[in-house]
N, CA, C and O atoms as a MOPAC input file, in Angstrom:
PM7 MOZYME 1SCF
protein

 N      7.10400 1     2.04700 1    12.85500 1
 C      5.68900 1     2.39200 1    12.87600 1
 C      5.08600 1     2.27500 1    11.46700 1
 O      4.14500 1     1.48900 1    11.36300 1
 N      5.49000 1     2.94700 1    10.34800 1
 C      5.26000 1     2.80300 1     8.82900 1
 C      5.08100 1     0.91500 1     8.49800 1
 O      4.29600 1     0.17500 1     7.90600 1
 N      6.35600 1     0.79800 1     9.31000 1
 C      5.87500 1    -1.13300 1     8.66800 1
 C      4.57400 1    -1.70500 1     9.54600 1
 O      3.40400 1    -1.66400 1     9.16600 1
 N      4.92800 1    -2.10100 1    10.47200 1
 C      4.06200 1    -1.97800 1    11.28000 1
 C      2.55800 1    -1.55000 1    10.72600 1
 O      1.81700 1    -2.52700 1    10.83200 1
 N      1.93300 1    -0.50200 1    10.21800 1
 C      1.20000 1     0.20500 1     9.22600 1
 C      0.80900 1    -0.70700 1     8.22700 1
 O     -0.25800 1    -1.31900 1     8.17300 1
 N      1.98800 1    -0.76200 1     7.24400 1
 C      1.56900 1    -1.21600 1     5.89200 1
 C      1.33200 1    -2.81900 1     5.99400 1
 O      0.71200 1    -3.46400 1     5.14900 1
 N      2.09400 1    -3.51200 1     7.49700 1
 C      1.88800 1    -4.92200 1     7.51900 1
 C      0.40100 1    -4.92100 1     8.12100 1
 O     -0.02200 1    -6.06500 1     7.95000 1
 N     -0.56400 1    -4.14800 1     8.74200 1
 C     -1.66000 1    -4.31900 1     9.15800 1
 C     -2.63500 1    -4.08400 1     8.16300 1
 O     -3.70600 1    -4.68700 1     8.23100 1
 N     -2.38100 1    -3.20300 1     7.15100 1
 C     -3.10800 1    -3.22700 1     6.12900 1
 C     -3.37300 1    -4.08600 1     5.20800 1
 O     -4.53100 1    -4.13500 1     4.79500 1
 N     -2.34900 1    -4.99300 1     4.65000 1
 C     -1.96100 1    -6.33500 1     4.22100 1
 C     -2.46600 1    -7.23300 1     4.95400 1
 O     -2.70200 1    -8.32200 1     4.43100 1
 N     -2.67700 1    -7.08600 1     5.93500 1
 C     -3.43400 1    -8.06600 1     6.92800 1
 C     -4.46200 1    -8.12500 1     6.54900 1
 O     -4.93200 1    -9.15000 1     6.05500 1
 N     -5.37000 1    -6.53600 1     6.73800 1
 C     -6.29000 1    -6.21300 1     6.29600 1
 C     -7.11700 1    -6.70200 1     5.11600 1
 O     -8.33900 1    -6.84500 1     5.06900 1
 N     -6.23200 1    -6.92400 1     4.19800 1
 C     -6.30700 1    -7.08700 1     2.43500 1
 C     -6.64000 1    -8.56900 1     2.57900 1
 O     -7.75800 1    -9.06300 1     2.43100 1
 N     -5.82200 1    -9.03200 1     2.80300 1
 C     -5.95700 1   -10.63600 1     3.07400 1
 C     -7.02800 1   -11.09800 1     3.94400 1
 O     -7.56300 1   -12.12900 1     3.53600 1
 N     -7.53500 1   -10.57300 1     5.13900 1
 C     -8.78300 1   -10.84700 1     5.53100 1
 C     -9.94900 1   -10.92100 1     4.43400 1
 O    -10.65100 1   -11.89000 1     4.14500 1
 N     -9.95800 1    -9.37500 1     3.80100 1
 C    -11.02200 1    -9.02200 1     3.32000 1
 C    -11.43400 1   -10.13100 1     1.68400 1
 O    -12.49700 1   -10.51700 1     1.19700 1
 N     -9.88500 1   -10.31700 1     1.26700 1
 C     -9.92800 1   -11.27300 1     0.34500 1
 C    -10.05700 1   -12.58200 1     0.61400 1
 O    -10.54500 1   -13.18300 1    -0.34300 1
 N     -9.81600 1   -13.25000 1     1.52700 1
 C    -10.04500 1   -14.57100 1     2.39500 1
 C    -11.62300 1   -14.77600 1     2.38800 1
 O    -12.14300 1   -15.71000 1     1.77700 1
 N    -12.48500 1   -13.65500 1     3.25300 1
 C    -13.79900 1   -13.48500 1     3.28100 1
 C    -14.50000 1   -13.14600 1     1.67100 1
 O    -15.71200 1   -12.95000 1     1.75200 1
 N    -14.32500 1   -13.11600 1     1.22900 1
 C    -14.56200 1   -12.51400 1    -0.31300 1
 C    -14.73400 1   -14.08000 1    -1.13000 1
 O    -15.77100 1   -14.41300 1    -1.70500 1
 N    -13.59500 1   -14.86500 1    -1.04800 1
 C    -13.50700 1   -16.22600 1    -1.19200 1
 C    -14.59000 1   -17.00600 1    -0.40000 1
 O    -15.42400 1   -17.69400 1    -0.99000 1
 N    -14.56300 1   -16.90000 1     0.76500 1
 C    -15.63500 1   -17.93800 1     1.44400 1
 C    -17.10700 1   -17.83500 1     1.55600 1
 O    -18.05500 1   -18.61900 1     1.51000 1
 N    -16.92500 1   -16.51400 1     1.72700 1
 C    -18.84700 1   -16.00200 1     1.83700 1
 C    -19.14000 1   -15.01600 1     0.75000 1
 O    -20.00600 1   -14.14600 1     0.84000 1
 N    -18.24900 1   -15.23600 1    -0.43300 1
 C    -18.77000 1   -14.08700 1    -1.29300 1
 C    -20.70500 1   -13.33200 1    -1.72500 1
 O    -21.10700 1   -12.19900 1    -1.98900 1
 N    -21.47700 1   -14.85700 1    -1.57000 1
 C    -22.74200 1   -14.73700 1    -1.95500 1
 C    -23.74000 1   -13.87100 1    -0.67900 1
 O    -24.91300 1   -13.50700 1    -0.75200 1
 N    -22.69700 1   -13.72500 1     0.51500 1
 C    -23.76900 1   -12.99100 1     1.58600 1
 C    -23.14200 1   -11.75900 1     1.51500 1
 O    -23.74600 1   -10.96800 1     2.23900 1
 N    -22.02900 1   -11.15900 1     0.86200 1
 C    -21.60300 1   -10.19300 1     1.23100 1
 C    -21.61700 1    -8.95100 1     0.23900 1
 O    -21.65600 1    -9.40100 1    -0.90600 1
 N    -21.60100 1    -7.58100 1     0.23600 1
 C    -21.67200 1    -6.46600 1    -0.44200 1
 C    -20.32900 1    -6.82500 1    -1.79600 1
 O    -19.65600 1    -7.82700 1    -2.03700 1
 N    -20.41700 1    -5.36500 1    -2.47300 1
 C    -19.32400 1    -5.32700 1    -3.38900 1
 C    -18.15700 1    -5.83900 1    -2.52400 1
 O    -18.05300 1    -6.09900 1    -1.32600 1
 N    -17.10400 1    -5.90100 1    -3.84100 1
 C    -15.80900 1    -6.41800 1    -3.10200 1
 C    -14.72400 1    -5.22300 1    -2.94600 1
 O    -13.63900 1    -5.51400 1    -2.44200 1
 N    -14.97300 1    -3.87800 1    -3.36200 1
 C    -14.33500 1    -2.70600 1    -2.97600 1
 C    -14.92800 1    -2.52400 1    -1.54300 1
 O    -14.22000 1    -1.94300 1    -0.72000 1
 N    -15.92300 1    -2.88300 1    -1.24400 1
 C    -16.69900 1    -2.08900 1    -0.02000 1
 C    -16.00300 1    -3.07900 1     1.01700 1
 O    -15.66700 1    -2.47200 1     2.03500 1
 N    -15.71600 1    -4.34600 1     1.03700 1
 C    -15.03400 1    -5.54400 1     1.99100 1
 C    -13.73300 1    -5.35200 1     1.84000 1
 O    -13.10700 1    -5.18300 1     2.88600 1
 N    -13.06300 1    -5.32400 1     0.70800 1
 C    -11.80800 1    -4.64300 1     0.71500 1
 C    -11.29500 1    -3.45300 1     1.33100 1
 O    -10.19400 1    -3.38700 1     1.87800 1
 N    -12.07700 1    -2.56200 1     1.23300 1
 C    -11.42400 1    -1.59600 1     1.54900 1
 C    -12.08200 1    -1.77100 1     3.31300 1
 O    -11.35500 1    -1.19000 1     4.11900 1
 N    -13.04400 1    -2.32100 1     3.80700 1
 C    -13.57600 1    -2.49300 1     5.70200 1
 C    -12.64000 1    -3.51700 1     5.93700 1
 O    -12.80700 1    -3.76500 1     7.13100 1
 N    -11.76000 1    -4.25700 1     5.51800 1
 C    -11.05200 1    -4.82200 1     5.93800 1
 C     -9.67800 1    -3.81700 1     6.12300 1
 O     -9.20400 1    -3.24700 1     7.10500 1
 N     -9.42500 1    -3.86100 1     5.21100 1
 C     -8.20600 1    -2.37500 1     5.54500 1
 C     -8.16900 1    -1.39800 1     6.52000 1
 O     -7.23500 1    -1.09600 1     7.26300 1
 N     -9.41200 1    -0.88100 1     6.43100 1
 C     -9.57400 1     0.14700 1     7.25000 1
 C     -9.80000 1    -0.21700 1     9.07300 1
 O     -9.48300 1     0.27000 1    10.15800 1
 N    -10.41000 1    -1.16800 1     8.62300 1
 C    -10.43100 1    -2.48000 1    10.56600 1
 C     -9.25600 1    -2.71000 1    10.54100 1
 O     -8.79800 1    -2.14900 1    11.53600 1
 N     -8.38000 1    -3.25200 1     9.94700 1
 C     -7.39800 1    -3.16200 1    10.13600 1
 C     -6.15200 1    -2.25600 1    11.00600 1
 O     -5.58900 1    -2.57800 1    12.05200 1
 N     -5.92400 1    -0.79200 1    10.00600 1
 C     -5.36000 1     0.33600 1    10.49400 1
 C     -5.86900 1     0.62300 1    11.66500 1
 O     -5.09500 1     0.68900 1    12.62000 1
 N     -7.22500 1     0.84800 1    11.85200 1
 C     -7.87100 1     1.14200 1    13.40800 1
 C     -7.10400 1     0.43700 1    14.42100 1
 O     -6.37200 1     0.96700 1    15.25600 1
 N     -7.44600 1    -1.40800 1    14.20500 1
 C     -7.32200 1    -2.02100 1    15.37400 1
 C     -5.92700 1    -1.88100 1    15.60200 1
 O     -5.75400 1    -2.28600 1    16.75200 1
 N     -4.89900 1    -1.54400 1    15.14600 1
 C     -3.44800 1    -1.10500 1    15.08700 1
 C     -3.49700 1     0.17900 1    15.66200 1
 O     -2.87200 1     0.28600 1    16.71700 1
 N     -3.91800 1     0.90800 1    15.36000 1
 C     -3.95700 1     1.86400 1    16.30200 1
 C     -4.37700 1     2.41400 1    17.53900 1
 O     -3.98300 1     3.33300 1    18.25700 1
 N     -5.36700 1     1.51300 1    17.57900 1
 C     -5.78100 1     1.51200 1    18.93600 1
 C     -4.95000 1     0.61900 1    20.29200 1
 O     -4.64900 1     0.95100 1    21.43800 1
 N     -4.77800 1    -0.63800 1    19.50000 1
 C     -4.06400 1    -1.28600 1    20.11800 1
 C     -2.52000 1    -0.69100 1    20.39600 1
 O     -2.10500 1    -1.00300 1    21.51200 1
 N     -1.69800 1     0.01600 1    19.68200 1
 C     -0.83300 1     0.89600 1    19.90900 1
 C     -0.62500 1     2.23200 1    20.86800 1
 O      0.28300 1     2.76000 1    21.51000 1
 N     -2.36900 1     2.50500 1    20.49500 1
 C     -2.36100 1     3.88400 1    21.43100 1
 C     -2.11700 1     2.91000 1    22.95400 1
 O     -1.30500 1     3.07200 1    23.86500 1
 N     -3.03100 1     2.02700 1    22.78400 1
 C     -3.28800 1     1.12800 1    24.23200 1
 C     -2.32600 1     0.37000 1    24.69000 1
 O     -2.49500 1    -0.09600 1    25.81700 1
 N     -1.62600 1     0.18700 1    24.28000 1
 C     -0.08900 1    -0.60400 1    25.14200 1
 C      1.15500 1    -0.06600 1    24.79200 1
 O      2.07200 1    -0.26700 1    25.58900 1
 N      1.41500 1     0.64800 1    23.66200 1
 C      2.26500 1     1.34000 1    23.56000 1
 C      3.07100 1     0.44800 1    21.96300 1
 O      2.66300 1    -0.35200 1    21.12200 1
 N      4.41600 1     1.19800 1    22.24800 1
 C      4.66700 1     0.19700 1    20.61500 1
 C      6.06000 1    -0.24300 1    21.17500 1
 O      7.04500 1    -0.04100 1    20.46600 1
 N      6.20000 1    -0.79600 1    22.32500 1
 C      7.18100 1    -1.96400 1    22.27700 1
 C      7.24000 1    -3.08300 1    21.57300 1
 O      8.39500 1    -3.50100 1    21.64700 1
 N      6.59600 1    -3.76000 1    20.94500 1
 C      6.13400 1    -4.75000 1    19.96600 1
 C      5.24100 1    -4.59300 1    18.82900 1
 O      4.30200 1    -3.80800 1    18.95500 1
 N      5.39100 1    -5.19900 1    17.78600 1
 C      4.42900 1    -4.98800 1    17.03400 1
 C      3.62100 1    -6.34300 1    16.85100 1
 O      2.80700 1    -6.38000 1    15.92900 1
 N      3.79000 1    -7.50000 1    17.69000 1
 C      2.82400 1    -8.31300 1    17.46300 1
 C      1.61600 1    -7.96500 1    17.91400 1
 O      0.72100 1    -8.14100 1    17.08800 1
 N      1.09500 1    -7.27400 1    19.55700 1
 C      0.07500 1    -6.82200 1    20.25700 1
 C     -0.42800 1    -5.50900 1    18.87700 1
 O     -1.27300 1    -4.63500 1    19.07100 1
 N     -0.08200 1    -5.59600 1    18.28700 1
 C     -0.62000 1    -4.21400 1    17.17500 1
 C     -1.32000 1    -5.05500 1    15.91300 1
 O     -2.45200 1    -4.68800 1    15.60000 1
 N     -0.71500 1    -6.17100 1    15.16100 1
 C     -0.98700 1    -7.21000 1    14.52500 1
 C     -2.08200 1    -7.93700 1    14.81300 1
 O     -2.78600 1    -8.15500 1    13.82700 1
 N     -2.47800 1    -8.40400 1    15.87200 1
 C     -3.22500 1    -9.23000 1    16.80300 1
 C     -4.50700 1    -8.33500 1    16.62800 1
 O     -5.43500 1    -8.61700 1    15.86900 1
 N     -4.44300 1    -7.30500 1    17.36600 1
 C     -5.35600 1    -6.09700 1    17.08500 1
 C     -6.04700 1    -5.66800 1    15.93400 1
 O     -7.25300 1    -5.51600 1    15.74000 1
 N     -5.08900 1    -5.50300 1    15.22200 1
 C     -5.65100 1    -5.12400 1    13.69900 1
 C     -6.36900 1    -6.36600 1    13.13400 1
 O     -7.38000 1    -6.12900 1    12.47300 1
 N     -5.96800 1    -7.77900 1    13.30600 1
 C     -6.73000 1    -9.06300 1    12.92800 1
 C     -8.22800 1    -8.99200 1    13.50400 1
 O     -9.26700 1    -9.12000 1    12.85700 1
 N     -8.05800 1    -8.71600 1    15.10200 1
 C     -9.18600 1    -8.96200 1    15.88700 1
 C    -10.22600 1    -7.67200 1    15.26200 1
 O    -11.43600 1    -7.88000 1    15.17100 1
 N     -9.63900 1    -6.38000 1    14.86100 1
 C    -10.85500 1    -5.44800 1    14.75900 1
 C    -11.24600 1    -5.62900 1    12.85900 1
 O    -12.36700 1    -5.94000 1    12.45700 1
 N    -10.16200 1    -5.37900 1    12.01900 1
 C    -10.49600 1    -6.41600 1    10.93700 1
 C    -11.69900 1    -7.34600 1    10.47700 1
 O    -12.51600 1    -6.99800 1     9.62400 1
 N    -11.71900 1    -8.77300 1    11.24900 1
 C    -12.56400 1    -9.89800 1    11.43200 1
 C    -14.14200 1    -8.96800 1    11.56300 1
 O    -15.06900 1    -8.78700 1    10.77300 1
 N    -13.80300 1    -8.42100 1    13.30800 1
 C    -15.33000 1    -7.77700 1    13.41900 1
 C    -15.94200 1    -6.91700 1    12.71200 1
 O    -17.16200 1    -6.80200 1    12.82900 1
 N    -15.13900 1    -6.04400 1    11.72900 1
 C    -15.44400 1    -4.95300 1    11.14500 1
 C    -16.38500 1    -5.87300 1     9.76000 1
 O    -17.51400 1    -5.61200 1     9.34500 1
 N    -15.41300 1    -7.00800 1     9.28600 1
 C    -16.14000 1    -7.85800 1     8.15800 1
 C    -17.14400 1    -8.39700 1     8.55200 1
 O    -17.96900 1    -8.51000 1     7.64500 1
 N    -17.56300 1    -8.90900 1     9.78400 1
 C    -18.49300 1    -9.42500 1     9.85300 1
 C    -19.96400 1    -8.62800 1    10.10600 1
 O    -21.06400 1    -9.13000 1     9.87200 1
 N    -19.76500 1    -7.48800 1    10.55400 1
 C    -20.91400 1    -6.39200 1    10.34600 1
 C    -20.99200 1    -6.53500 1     8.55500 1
 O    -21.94800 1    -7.29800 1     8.41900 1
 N    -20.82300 1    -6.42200 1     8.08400 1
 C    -21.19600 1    -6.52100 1     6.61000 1
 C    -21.64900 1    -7.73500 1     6.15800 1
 O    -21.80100 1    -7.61400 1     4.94200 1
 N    -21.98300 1    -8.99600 1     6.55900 1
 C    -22.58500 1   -10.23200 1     6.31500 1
 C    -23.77600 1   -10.18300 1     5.98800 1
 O    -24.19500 1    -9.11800 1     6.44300 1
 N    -24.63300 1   -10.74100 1     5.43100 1
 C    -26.14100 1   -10.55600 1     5.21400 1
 C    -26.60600 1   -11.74500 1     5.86600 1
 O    -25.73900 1   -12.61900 1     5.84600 1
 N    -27.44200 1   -12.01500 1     6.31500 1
 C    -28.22700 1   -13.66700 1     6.28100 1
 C    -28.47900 1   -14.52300 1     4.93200 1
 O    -28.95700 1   -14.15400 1     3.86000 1
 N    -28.03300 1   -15.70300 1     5.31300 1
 C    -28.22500 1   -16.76500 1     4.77700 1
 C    -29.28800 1   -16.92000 1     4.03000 1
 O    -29.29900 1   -17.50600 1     2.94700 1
 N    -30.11600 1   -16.46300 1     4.50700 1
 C    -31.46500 1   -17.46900 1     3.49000 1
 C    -32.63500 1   -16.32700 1     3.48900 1
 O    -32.62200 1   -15.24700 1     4.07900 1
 N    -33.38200 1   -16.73400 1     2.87400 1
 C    -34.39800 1   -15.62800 1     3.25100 1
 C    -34.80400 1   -15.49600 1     4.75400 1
 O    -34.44900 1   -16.29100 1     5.62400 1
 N    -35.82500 1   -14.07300 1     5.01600 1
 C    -35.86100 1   -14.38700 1     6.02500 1
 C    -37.66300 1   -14.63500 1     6.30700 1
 O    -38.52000 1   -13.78700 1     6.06000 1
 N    -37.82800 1   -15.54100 1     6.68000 1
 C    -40.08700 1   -15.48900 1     7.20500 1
 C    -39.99200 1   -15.05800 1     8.23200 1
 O    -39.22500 1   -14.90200 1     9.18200 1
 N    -40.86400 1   -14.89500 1     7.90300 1
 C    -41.98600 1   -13.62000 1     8.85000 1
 C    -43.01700 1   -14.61000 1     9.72100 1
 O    -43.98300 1   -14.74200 1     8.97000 1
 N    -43.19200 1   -15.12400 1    10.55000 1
 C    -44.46600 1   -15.74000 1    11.42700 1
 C    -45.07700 1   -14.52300 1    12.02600 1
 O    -44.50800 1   -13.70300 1    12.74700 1
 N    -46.33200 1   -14.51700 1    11.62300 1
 C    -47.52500 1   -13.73800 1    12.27300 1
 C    -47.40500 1   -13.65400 1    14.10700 1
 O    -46.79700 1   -14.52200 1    14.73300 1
 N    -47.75600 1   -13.04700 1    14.45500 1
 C    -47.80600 1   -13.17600 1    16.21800 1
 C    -49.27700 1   -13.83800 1    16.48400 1
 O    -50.36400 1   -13.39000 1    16.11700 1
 N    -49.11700 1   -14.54500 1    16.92300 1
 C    -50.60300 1   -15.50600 1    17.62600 1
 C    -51.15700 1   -14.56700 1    18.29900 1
 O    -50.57200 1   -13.74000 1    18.99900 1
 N    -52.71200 1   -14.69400 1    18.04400 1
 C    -53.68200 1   -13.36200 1    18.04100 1
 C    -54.11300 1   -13.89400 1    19.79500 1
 O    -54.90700 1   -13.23300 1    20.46400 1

């Protein structure tokens, strides 16, 4: 369970640094992505654990990637500015 743990967090790390690399210019500090990657991480491991149990630790891995990803991508900003069009009167 402990490895399991520290390998989802590392997961975690590496997401958050992966994303940090590619979209650095849309995204917040890099403690604040670092550490929502980690923390999506541990979650999706745990949930996914509470939820199937811990015969395996790939279904826990998988999990922690999948909640990870989504957790980083709530923190994205838009691309470009954004306009405003008036509403037709």
């Amino acid at each position: 369970m402990i490895l399991e743990a520290l390998g989802s967090a590392v997961l975690g790390l590496l997401l958050g640094w992966a994303a940090l690399q590619r979209l650095s210019h849309r995204l917040p500090s890099r403690l604040l992505v670092l550490s929502t990657g980690v923390a999506g991480a541990l979650f999706g491991d745990f949930v996914t654990h509470s939820a199937l149990g811990g015969d395996s630790a790939l279904p826990g891995v998988l999990g922690a990637a999948v909640v990870s990803a989504a957790s980083l991508s709530l923190l994205l900003r838009p691309a470009g500015r954004l306009r405003r069009r008036s509403a037709p009167a």
